[in-house]
SELOGU-582174 format. One record per residue: residue in one letter; y negated, x, z of N, C-alpha, C, O in turn. Coordinates in pm, whole numbers, padded with zeros to 5 digits, always signed. Layout:
// SELOGU-582174
aYXZYXZYXZYXZ/...
***
This chain:
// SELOGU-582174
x-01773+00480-00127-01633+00435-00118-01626+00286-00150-01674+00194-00084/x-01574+00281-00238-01564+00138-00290-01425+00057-00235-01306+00087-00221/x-01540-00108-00202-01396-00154-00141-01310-00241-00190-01379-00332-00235/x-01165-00273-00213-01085-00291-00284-01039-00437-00240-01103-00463-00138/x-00970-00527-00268-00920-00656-00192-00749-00659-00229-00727-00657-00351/x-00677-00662-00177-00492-00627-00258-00440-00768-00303-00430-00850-00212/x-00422-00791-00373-00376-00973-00364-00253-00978-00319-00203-01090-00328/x-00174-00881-00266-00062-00928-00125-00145-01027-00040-00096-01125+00016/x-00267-00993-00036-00288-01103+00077-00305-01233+00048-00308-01328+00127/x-00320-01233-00114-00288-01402-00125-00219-01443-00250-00248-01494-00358/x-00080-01384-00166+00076-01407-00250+00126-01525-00188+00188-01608-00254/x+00108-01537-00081+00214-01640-00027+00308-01605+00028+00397-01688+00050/x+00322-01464+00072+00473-01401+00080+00522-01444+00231+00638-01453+00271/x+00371-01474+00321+00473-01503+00425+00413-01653+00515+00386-01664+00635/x+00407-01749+00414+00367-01874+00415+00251-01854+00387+00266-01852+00265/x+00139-01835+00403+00038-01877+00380-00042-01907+00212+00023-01899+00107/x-00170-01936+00215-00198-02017+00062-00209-01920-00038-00253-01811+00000/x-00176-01933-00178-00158-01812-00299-00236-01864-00358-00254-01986-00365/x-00313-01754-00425-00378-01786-00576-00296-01712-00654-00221-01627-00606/x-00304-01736-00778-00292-01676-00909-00379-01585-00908-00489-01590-00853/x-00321-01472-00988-00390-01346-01014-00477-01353-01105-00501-01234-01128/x-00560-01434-01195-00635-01462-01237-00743-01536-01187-00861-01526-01219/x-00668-01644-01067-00774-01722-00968-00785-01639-00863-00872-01696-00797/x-00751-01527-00794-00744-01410-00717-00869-01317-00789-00970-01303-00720/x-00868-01255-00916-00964-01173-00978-01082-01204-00910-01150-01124-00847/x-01112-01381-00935-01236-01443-00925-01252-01428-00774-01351-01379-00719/x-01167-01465-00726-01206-01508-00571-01214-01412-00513-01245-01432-00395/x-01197-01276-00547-01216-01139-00499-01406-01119-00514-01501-01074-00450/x-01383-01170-00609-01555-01078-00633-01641-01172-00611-01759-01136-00614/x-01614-01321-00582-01701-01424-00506-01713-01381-00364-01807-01399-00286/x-01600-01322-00345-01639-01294-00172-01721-01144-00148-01770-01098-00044/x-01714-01088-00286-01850-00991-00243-01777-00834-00278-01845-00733-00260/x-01594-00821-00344-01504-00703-00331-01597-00674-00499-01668-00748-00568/x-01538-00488-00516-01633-00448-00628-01477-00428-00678-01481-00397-00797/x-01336-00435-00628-01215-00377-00690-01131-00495-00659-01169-00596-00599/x-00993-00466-00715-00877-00531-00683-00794-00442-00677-00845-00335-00708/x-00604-00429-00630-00538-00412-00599-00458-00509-00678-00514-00618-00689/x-00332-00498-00742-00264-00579-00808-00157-00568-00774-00104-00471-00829/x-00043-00661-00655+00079-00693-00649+00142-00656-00772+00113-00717-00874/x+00252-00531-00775+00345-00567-00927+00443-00630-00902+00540-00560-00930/x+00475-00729-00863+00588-00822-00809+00570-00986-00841+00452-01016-00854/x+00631-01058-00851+00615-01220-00850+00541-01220-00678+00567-01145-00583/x+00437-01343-00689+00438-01418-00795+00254-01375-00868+00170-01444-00925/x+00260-01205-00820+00153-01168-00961+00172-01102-01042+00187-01163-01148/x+00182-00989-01051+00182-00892-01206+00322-00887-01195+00343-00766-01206/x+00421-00935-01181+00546-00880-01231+00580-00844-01382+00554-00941-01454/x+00629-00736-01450+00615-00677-01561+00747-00830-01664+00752-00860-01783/x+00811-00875-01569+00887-00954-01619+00790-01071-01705+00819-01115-01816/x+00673-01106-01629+00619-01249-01638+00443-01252-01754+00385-01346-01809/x+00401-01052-01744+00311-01024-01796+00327-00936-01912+00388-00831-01895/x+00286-00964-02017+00273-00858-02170+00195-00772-02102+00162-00769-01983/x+00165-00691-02209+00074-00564-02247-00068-00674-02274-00172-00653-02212/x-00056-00779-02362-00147-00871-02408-00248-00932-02310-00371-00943-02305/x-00111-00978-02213-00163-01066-02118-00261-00992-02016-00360-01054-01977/x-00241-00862-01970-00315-00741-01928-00446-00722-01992-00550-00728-01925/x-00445-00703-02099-00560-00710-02159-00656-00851-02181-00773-00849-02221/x-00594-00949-02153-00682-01094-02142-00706-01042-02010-00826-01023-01990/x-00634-01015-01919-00697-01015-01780-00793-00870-01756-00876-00881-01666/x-00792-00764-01812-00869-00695-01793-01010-00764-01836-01112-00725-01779/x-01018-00869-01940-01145-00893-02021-01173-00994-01877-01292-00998-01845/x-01109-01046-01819-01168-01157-01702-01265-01042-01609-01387-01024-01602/x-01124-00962-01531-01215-00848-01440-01289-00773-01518-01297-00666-01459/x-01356-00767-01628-01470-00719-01655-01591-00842-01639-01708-00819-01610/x-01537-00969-01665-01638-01077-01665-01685-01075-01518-01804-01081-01485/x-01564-01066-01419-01650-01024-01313-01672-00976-01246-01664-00998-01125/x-01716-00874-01316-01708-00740-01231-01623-00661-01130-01648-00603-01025/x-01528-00679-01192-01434-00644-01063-01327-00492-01175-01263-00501-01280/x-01358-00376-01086-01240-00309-01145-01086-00292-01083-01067-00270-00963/x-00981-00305-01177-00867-00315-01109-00835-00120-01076-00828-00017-01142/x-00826-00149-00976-00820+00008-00872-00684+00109-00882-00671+00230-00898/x-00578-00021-00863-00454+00001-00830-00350-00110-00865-00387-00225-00841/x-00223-00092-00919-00089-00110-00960-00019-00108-00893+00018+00007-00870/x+00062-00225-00804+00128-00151-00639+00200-00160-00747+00172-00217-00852/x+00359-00061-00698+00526-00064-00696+00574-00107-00591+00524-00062-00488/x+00634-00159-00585+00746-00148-00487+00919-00097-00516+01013-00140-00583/x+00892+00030-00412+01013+00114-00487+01076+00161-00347+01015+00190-00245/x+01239+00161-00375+01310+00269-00263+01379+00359-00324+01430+00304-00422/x+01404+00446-00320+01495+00589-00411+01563+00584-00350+01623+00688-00376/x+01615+00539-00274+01752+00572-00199+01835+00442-00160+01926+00445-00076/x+01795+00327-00228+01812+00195-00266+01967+00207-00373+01984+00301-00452/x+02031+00134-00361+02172+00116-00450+02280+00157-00440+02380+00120-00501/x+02263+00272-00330+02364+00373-00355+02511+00337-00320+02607+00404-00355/x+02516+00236-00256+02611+00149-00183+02689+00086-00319+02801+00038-00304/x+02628+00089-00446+02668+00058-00601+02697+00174-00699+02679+00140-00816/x+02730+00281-00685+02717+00426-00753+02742+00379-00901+02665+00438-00975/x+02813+00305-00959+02790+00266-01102+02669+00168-01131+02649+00146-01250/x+02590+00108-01045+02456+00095-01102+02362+00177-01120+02344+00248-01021/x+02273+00203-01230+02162+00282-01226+02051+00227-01156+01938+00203-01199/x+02105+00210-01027+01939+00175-00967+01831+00220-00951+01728+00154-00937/x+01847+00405-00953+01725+00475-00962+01644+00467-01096+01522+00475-01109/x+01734+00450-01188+01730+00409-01338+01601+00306-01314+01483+00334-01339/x+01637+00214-01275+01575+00065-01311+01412+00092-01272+01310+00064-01335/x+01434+00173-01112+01268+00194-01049+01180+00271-01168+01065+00253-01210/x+01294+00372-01205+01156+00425-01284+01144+00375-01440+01070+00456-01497/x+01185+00279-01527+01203+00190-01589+01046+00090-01543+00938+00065-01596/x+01115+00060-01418+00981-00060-01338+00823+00022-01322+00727-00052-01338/x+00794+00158-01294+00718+00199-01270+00651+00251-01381+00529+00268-01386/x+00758+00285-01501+00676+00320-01650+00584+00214-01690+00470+00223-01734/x+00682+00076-01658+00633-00046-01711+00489-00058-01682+00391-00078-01753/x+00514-00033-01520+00355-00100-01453+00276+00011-01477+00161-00031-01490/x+00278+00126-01488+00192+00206-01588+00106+00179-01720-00016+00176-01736/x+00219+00159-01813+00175+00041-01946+00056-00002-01894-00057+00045-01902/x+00110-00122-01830-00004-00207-01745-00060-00210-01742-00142-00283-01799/x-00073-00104-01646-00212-00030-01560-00317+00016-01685-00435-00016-01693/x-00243+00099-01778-00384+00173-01883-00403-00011-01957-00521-00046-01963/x-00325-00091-01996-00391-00228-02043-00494-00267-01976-00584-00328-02036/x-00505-00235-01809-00583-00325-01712-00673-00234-01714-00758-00260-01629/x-00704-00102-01793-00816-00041-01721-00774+00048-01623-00864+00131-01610/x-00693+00069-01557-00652+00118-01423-00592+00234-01442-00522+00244-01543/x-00606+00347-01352-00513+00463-01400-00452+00508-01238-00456+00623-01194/x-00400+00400-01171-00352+00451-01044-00214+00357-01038-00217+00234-01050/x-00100+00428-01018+00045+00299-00996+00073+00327-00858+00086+00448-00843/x+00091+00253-00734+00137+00312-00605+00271+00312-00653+00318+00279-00761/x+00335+00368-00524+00478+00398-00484+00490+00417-00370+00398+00475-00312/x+00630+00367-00283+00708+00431-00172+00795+00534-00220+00840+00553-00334/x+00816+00613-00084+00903+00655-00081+01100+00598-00074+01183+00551-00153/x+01096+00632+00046+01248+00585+00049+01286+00559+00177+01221+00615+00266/x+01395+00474+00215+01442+00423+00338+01566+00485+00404+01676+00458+00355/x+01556+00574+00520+01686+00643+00510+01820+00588+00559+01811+00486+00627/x+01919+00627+00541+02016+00553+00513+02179+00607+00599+02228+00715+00569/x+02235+00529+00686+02342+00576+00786+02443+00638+00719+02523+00715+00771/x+02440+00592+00547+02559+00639+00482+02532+00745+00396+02618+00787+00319/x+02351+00819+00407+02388+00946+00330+02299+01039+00405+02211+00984+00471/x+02303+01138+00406+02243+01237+00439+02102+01262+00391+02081+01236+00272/x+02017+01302+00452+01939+01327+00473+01829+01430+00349+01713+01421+00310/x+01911+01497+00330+01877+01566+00203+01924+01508+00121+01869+01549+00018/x+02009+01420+00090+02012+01333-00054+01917+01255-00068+01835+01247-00159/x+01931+01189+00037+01743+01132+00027+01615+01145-00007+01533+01067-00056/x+01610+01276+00033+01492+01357-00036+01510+01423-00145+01416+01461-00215/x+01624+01443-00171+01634+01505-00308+01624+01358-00456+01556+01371-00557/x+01705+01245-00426+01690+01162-00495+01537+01079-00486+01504+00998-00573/x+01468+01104-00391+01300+01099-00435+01227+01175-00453+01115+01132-00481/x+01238+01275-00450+01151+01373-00517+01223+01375-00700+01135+01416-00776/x+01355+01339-00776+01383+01354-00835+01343+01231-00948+01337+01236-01071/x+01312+01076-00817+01288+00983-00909+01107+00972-00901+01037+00898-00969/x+01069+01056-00810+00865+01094-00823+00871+01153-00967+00819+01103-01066/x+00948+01275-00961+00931+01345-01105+00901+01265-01178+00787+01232-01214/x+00988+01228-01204+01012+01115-01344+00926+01019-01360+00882+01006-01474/x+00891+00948-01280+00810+00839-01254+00687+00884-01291+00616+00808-01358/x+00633+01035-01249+00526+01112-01291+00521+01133-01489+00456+01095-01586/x+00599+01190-01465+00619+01230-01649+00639+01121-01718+00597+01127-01833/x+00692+01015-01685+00657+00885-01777+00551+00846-01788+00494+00833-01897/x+00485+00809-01640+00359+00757-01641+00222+00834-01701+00111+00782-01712/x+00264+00996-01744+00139+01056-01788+00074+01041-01907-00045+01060-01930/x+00175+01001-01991+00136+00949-02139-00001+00833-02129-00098+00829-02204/x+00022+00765-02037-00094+00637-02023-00172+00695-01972-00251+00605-01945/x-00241+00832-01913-00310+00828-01833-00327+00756-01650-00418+00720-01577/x-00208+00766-01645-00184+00723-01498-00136+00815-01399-00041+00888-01427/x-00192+00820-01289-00123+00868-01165-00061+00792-01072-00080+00671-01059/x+00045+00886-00978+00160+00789-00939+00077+00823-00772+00057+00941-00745/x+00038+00721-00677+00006+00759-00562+00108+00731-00473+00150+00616-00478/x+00165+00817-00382+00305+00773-00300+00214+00738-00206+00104+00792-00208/x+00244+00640-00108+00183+00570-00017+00263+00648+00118+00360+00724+00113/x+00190+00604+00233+00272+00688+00357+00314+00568+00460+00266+00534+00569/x+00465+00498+00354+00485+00380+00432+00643+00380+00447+00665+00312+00547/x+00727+00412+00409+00857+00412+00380+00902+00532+00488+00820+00621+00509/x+01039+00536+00560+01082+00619+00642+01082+00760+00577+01078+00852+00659/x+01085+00792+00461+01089+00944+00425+01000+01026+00395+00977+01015+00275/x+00913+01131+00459+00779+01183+00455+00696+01073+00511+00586+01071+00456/x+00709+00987+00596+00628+00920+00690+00536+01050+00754+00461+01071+00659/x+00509+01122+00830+00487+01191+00876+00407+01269+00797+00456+01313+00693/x+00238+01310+00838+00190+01405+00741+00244+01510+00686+00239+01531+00565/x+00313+01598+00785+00347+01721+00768+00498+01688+00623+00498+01727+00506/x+00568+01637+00670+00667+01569+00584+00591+01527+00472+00671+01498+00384/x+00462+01508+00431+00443+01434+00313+00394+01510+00218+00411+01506+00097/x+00302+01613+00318+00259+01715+00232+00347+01814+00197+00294+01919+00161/x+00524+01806+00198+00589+01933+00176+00656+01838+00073+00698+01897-00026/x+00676+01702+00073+00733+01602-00019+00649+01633-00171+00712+01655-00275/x+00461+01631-00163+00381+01604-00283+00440+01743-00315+00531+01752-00397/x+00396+01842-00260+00453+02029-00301+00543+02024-00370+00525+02062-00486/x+00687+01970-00326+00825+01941-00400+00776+01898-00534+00780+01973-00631/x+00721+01752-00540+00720+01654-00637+00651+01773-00755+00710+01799-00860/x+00513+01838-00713+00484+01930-00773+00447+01867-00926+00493+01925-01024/x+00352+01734-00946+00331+01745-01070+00185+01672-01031+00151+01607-00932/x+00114+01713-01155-00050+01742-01146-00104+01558-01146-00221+01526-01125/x-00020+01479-01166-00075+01340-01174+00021+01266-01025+00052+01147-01012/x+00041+01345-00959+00086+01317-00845-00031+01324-00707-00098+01420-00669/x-00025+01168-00649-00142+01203-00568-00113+01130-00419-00006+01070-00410/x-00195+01132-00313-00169+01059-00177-00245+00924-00188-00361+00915-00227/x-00181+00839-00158-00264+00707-00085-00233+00709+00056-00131+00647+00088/x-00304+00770+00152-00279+00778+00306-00341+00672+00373-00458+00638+00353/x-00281+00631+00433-00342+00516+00542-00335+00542+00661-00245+00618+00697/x-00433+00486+00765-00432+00508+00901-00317+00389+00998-00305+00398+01120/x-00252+00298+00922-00182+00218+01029-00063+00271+01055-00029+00266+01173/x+00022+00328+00968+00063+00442+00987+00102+00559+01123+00189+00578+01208/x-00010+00610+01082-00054+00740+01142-00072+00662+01284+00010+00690+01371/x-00165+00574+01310-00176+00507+01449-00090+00504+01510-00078+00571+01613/x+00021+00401+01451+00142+00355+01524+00208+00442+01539+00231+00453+01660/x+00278+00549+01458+00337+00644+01511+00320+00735+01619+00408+00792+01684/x+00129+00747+01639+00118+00831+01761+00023+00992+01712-00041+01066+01787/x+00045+01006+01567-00024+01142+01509-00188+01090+01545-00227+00974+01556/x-00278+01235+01560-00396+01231+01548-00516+01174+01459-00599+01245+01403/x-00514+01060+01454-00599+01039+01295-00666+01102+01251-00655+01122+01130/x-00757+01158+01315-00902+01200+01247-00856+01357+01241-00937+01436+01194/x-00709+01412+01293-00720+01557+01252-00605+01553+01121-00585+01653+01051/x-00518+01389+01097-00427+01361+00984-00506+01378+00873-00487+01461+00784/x-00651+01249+00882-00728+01232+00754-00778+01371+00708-00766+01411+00592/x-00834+01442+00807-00922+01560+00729-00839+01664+00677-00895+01746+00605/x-00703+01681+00702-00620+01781+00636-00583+01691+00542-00634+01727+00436/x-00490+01544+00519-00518+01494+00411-00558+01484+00288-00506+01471+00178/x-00721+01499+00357-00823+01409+00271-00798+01520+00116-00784+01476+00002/x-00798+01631+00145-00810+01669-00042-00688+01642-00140-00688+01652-00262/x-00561+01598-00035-00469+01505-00150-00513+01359-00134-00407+01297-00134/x-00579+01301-00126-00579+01147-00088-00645+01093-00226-00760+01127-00253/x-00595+01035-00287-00736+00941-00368-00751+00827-00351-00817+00757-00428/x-00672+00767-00208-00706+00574-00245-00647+00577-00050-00583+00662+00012/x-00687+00490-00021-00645+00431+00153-00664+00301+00176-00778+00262+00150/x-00598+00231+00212-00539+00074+00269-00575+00056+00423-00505+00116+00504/x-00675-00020+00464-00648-00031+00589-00633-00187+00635-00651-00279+00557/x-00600-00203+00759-00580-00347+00809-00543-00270+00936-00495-00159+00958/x-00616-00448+01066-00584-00358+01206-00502-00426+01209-00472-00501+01116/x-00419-00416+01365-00298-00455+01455-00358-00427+01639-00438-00355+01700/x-00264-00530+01666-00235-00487+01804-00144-00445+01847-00056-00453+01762/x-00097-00385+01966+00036-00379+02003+00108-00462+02087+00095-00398+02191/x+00167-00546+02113+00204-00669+02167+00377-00589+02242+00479-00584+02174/x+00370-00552+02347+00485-00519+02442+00578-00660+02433+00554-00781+02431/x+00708-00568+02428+00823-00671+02388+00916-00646+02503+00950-00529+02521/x+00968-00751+02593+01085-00738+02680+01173-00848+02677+01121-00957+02698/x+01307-00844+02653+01448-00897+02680+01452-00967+02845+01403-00915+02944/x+01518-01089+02840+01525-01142+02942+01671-01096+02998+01765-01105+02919/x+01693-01053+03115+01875-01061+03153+01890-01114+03190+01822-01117+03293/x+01947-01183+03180+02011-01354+03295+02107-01287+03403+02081-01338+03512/x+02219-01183+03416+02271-01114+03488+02199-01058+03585+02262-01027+03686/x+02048-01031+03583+02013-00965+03660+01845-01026+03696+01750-00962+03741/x+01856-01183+03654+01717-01209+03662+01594-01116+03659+01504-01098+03742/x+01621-01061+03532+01468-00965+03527+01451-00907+03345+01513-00953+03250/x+01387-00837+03343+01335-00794+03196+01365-00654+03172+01329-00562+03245/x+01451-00641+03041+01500-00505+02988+01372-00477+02899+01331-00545+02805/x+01311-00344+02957+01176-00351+02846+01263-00265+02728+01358-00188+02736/x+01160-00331+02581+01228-00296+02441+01077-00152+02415+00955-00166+02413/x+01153-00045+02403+01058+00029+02356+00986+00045+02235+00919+00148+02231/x+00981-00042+02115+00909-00067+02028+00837-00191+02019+00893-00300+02011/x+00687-00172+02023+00603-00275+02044+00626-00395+01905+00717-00383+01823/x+00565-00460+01903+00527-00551+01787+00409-00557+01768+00321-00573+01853/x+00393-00540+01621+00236-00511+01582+00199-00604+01533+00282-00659+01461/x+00076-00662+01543+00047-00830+01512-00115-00793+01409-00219-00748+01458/x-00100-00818+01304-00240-00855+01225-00374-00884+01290-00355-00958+01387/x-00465-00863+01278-00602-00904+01338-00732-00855+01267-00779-00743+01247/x-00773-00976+01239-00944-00913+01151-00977-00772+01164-00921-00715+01257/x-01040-00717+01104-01110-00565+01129-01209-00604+01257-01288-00694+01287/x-01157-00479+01313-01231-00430+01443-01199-00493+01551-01263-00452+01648/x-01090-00616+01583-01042-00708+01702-00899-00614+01707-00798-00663+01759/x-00896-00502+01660-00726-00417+01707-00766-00322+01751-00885-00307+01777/x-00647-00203+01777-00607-00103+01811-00587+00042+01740-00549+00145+01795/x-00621+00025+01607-00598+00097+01488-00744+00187+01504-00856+00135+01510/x-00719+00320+01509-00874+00384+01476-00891+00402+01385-00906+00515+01341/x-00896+00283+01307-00972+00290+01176-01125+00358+01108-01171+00409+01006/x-01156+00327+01219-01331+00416+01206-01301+00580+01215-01333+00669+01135/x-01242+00586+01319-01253+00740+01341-01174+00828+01191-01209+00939+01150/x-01072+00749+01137-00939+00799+01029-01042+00827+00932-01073+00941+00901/x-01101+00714+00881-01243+00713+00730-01298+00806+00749-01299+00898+00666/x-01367+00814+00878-01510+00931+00908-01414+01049+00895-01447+01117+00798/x-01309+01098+00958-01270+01204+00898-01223+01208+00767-01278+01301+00707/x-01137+01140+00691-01113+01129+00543-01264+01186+00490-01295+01305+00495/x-01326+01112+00454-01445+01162+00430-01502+01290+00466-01512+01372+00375/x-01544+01323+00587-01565+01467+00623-01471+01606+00536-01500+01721+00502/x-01338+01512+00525-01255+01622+00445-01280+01624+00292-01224+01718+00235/x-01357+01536+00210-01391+01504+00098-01379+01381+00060-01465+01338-00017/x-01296+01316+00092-01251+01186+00018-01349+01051+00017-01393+00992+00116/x-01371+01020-00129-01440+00931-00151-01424+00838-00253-01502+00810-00345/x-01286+00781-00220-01200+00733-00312-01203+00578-00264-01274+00539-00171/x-01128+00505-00330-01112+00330-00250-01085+00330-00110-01030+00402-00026/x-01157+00197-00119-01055+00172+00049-01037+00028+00044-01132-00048+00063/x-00905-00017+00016-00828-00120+00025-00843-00195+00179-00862-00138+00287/x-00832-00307+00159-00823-00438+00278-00672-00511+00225-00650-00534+00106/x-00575-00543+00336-00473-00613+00260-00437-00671+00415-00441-00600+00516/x-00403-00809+00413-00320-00854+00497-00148-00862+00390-00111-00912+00284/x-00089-00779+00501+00058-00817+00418+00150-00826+00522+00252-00758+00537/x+00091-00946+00617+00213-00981+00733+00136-01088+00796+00031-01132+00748/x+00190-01129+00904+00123-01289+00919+00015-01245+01030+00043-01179+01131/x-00130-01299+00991-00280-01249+01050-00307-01346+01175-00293-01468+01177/x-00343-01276+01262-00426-01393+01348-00477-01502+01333-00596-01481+01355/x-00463-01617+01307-00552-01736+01242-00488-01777+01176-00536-01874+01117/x-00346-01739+01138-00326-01860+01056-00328-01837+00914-00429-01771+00885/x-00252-01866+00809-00254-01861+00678-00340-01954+00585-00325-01968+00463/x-00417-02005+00652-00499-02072+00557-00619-02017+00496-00670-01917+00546/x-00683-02090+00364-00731-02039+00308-00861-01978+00332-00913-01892+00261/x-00918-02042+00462-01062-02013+00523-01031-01879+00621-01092-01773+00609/x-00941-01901+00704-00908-01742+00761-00845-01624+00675-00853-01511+00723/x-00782-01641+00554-00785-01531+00503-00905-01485+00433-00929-01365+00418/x-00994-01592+00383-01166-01565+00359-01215-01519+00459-01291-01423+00464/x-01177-01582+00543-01290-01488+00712-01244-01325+00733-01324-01231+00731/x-01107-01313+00752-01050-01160+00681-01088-01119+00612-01111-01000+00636/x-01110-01143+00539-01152-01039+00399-01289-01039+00418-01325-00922+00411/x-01378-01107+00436-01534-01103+00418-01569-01000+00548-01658-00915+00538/x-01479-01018+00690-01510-00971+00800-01462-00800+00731-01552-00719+00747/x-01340-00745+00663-01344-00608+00639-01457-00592+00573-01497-00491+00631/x-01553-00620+00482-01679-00611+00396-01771-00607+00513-01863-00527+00496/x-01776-00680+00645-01921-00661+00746-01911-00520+00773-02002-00437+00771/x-01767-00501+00804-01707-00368+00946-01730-00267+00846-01792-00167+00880/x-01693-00278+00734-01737-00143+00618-01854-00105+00635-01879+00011+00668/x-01964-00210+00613-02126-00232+00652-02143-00147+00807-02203-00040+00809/x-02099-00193+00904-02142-00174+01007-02042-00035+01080-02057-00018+01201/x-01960+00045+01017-01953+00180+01023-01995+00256+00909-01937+00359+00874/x-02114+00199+00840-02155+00332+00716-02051+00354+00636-02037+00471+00602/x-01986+00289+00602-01897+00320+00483-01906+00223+00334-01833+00249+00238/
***
């Protein structure tokens, strides 16, 4: 299982220090990663800011050092716009996702992620799922010409839920359609990991992990001098293996079920330590020990 590095974690997105995705390539495989993960967004691969050309200069870098590019994130909602019914916003995602396809076969890469969709007070429930499973299609059949598969990730409110995800891929129903399952996920919600991963594991081809804690949240009342507890925790970033995430147990079953696909490291929220450039190196080098030191 080869391990991957995402350069969300050094975008800058939520203060802390950015490289360039070209000074990112390098600094991935100095710290010891055999893959990358490629933000399709500013300020890295956005399809706005990169050719077909420019893809291919950068594939010739990650071959210089050794690094293969794994994955193509999207960032997509299908159920995004609707509040605009004369915009084609579903239009545009899969427009954006052909693009980063392109891309992807320029970079070498034959994997584009995707979300699902965010559900929404103003439509129902089955429009929701019907307008993503309708913009997966598509997104699928564009992207097959390049040799790409579309991996829906299990992060977005719709098919969160295994059981929900595996009746979502069934729907989507096309052969370059695949899972990127993750365990932070599955944790926080409360499902079984190690009985999620191994039914999973024979749709899965790629998994993201990063831990958390759970940090209990309570409201002060001044009316009543005392604390309204908030029933949703706050989940706080933390090196591999200083959280709460059964990350070990999720892999060992993934695996047991077959899967022997990437496994991504990404901080994409603000980490214990601080945004600087030595603790997101201590992150990243520390997921490379914990890989080491559970056999993976």
């Amino acid at each position: 299982m080869k391990p991957v590095l995402f350069s969300v974690s050094y975008a800058g997105l939520w203060g802390q220090d950015a490289l360039g995705v070209e000074e990112f390539v390098r600094h991935a495989a100095a710290l010891g990663y055999a893959g990358v993960e490629l933000m399709g967004k500013r300020p890295h691969l956005s399809p706005l800011d990169w050719s077909l050309e420019d893809c291919e200069d950068l594939q010739e870098i990650c071959v210089g050092a050794g690094i293969e590019v794994a994955c193509v994130a999207a960032y997509t909602n299908f159920s995004g716009g609707a509040e605009a019914g004369e915009v084609p916003f579903g239009e545009m995602q899969v427009a954006y996702v052909e693009r980063l396809a392109q891309m992807a076969e320029a970079l070498g890469c034959g994997l584009v992620r995707v979300f699902t969709s965010y559900e929404r007070p103003d439509m129902p429930i089955a429009e929701v799922w019907r307008r993503t499973v309708t913009g997966l299609q598509e997104c699928c059949d564009r992207a097959a010409p390049y040799g790409v598969t579309i991996g829906i990730q299990n992060h977005h409110d719709l098919a969160v839920h295994s059981k929900a995800l595996r009746e979502l891929l069934h729907e989507v129903d096309r052969e370059n359609c695949a899972l990127m399952f993750d365990p932070w996920t599955v944790c926080l919600r409360g499902e079984d990991p190690a009985e999620a991963a191994r039914e999973m594991a024979p749709l899965a081809v790629y998994t993201t992990l990063a831990d958390y804690v759970r940090l209990p949240r309570y409201q002060y009342q001044p009316a009543l001098v005392n604390y309204r507890h908030v029933p949703e925790d706050l989940a706080r970033a933390v090196p591999m293996g200083e959280g709460e995430m059964a990350n070990a147990e999720f892999v060992r079953a993934l695996r047991e079920g077959g899967f022997d696909g990437p496994i991504a490291y990404e901080m994409c929220s603000p980490v214990r330590g601080g945004g600087r450039r030595e603790n997101l190196d201590h992150c990243a080098r520390r997921f490379l020990e914990w890989m080491d030191e559970n056999g993976f």
